[in-house]
VEXVOVEX-266413 format. One record per atom (N, C-alpha, C): x negated, y, z negated. Coordinates in steps of 0.1 Angstrom, whole numbers, plus 2048, in hexadecimal, padded with zeros to 3 digits. Layout:
N
XYZ/...
// end
This chain:
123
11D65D6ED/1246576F8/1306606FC/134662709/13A669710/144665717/151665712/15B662716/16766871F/16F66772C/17566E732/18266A734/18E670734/19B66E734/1A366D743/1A466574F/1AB66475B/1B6664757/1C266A75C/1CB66C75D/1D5660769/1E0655768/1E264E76C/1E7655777/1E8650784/1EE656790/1FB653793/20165B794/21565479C/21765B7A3/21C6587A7/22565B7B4/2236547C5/21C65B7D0/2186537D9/20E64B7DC/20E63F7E1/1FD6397DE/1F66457EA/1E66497E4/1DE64C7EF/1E165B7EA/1E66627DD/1E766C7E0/1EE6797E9/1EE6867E5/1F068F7F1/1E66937FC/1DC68D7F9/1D46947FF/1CE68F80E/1CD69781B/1CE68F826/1BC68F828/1BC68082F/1B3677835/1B3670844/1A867484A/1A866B856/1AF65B858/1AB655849/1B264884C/1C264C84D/1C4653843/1D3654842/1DC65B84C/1D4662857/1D966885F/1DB65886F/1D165286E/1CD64E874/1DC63F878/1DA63B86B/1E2635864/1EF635869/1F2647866/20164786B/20564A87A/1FB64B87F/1FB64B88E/1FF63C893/1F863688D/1F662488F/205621891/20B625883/21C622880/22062C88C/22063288F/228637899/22A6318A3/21C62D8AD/21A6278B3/22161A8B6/2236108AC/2276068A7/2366098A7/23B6108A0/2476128A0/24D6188AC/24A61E8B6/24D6288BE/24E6278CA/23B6238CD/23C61F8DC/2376148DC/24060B8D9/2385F88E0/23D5F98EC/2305ED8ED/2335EA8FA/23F5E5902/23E5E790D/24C5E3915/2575EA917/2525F6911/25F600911/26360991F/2655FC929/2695FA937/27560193B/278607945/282612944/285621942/279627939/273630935/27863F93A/27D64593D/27D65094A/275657948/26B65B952/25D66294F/263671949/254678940/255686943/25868F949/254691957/257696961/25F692965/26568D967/27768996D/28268E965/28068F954/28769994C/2906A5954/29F6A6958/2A56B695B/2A96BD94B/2A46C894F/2A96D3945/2BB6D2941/2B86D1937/2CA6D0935/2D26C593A/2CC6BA93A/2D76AE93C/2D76A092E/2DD69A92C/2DB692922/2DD686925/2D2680922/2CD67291E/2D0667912/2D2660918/2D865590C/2C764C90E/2C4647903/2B7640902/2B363B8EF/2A463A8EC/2A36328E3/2A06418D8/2A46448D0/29E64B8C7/29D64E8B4/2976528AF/29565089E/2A1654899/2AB66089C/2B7663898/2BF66389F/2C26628AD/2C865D8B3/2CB6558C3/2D56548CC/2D364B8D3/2D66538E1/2DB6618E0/2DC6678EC/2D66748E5/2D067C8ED/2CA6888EF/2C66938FB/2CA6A28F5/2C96AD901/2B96AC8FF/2B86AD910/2A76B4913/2A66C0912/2A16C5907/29D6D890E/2906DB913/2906DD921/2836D9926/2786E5924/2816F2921/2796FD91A/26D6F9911/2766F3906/2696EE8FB/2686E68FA/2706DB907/2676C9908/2686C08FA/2766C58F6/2786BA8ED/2896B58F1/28A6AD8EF/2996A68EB/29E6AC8DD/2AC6B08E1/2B26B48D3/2C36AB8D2/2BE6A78C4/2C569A8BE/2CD6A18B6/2D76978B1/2E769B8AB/2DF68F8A0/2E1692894/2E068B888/2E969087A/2F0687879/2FC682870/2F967A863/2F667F85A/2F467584C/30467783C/30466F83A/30E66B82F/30467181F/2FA67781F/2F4678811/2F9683809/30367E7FB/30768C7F6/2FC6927EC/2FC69E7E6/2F96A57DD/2FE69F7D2/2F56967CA/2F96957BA/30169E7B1/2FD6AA7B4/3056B57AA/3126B87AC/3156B77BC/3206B87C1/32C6AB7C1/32A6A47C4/32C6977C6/3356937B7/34168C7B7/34F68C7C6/35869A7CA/34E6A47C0/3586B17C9/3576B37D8/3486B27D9/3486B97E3/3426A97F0/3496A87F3/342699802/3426A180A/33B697813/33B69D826/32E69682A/32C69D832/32369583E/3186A0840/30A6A1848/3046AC846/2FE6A584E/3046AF85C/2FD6AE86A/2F66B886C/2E96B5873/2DE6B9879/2D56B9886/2D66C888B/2CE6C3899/2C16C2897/2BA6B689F/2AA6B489B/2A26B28AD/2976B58AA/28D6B28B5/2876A88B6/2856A18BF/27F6948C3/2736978CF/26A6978D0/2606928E0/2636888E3/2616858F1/26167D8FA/2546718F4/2586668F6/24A65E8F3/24365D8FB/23F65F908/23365E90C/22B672909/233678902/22967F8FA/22767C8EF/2286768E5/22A66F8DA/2326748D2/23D6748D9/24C6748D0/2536658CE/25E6688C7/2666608C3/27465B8CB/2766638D9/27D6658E1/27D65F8ED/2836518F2/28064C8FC/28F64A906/28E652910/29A658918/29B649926/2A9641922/2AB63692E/2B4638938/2B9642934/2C5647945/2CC656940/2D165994A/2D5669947/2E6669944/2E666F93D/2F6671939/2FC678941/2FB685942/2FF69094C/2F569D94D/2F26A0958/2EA6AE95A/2EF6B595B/2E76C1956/2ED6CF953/2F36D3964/2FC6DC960/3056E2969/2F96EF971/2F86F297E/2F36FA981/2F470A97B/2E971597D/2EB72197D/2F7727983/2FD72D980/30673998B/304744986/2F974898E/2F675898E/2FB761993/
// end
């Protein structure tokens, strides 16, 4: 008789390894999380100006520059998390600029009025 030794699993349930369900899955949560319904107000894609900022709903934050070059929103994000090793010599804050899409491309970024537009060319 022939006996075999499994090895117990830890860490994430489902493994590393990607699957249609699990892709599928996290689309679902996006969805769910992101763009429900009703999200009335919206300012379309195309109405987006290059270089003006928007205050609206988003994952890191609540106002964001449009760069309409690469069609994302770029966010100011501010976290308190120190470095164990460091920590209490060294504190602070550890700000980061991040990208967001627009949600009706399926981003996380849903723009409700304009802050201020960019200032014209002078060529």
């Amino acid at each position: 008789m022939k006996t075999t030794t499994t090895l117990a699993r830890n860490g994430r349930k489902g493994g590393r390894a990607r699957s249609a369900a699990k892709s599928l899955a996290a689309r679902q949560n996006i969805l769910l999380r992101w763009h429900r319904p009703g999200r009335d107000g919206v300012i379309p894609l195309a109405a987006l100006i290059d270089g003006a900022w928007y205050i609206g709903e988003g994952r890191s934050a609540s106002v964001a520059f449009w760069d309409g070059f690469r069609k994302t929103f770029q966010t100011v994000s501010a976290n308190s998390w120190f470095d164990p090793a460091t920590y209490p010599q060294i504190t602070g804050r550890t700000v980061r600029l991040k990208q967001e899409r627009h949600v009706a491309s399926g981003g996380t970024f849903a723009p409700r009025e304009i802050l201020s537009a960019a200032a014209p060319n002078r060529s």
